[in-house]
N, C-alpha and C positions, 0 to 999 in steps of 0.2 A: 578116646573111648567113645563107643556111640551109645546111644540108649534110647527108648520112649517111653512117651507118657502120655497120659490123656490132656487133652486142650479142650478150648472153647473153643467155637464157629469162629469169633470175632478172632480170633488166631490165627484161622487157616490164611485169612482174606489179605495179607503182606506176601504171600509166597504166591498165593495163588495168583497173584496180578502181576508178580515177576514172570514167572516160570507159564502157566497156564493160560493169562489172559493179557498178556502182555502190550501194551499200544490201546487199549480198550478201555474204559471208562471206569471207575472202580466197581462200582453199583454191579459191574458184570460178574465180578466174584462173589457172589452171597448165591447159595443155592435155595433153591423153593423150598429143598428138606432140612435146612442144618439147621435146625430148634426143635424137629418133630423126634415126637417122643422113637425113643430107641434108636436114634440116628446119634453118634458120637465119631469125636477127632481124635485123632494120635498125631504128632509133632515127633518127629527124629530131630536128635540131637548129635552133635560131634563137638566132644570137647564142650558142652556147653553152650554152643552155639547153633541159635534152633535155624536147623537147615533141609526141613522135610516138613510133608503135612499130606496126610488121607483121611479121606470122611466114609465113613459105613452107613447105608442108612438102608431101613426095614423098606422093600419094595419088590414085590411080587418078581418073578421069575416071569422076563418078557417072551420065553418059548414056550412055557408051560404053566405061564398064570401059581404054580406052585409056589411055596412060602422060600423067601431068600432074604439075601442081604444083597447092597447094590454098593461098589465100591463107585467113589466119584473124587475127581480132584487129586490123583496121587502127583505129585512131585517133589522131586529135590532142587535145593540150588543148586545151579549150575557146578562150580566150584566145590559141590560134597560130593559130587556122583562120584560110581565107583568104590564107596567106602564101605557099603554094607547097609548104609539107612533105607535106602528103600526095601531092601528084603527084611528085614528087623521092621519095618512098620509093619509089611505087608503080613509077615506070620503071626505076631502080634493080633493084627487085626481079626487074620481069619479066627483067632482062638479066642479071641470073646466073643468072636459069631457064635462060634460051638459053645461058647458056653451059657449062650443065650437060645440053646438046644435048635438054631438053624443049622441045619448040614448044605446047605445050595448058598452061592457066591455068586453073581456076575458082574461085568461092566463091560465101560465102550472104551477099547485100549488105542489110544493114538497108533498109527502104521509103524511107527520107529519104536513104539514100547513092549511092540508083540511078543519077540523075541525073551522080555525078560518076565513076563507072565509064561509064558509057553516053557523058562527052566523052571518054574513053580510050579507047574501043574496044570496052568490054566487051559484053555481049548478055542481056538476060533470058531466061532459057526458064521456060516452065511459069507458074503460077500464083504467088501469094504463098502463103504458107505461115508458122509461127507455131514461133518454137523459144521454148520454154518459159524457159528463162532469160535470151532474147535480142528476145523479140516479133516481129513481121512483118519476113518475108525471103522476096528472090526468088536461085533459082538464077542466076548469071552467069559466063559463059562466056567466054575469048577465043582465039584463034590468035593466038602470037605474033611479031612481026618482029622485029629489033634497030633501035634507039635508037642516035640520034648524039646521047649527054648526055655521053659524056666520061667517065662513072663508071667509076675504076679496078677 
């Protein structure tokens, strides 16, 4: 069975150094925003075993300065992919955007993640682009609707 829940920062930062930052010092996973007010984590589970983590956090819309939410940090372990946790984080997440009455989503999706934003909804803009401790990303974007997933 998979499931999420809401986490601390200091939760994300075991996942993120495997899967995200991997080879890199730990200090590299703590983001600027994950303590800033209206920035919160969700932890995918499977069976129990916490195997996923995304952070939301409150940050202007980089094409349009308008009001959004900025997804950062999505991954699963290696060994849960495929099971439904990241899509279960990911609607999850947008629906307590919405209900913190944001409708605008973005982030910077690795070249190999595009594909599983893009069956969600999401939208590439711009070119690919290259973050130095994170390699090839394209800007993606969404408007968002509510979800009938049930998440309390």
């Amino acid at each position: 069975m998979i499931s999420v829940h809401p986490i601390s920062a200091g939760d994300t930062i075991a996942i993120r150094h495997v899967v995200l930052r991997a080879g890199m010092p730990v200090e590299a996973c703590y983001f600027d925003k994950d303590e800033a007010e209206g920035t919160f984590h969700l932890g995918g589970y499977a069976d129990g075993v916490h195997a996923g983590i995304c952070t939301f956090q409150r940050e202007p819309d980089p094409l349009t300065g308008g009001e959004a939410y900025r997804l950062r940090g999505m991954a699963v372990l290696p060994e849960y992919r495929g099971r439904g946790i990241g899509t279960l984080m990911l609607l999850s997440g947008e629906d307590r955007v919405l209900r913190r009455f944001v409708r605008e989503a973005w982030l910077h999706a690795r070249t190999d993640a595009v594909r599983f934003y893009e069956r969600h909804g999401w939208a590439a803009e711009g070119d690919e682009f290259d973050i130095p401790t994170a390699g090839p990303h394209y800007l993606m974007r969404k408007s968002l609707k509510p979800h009938l997933c049930g998440e309390p």
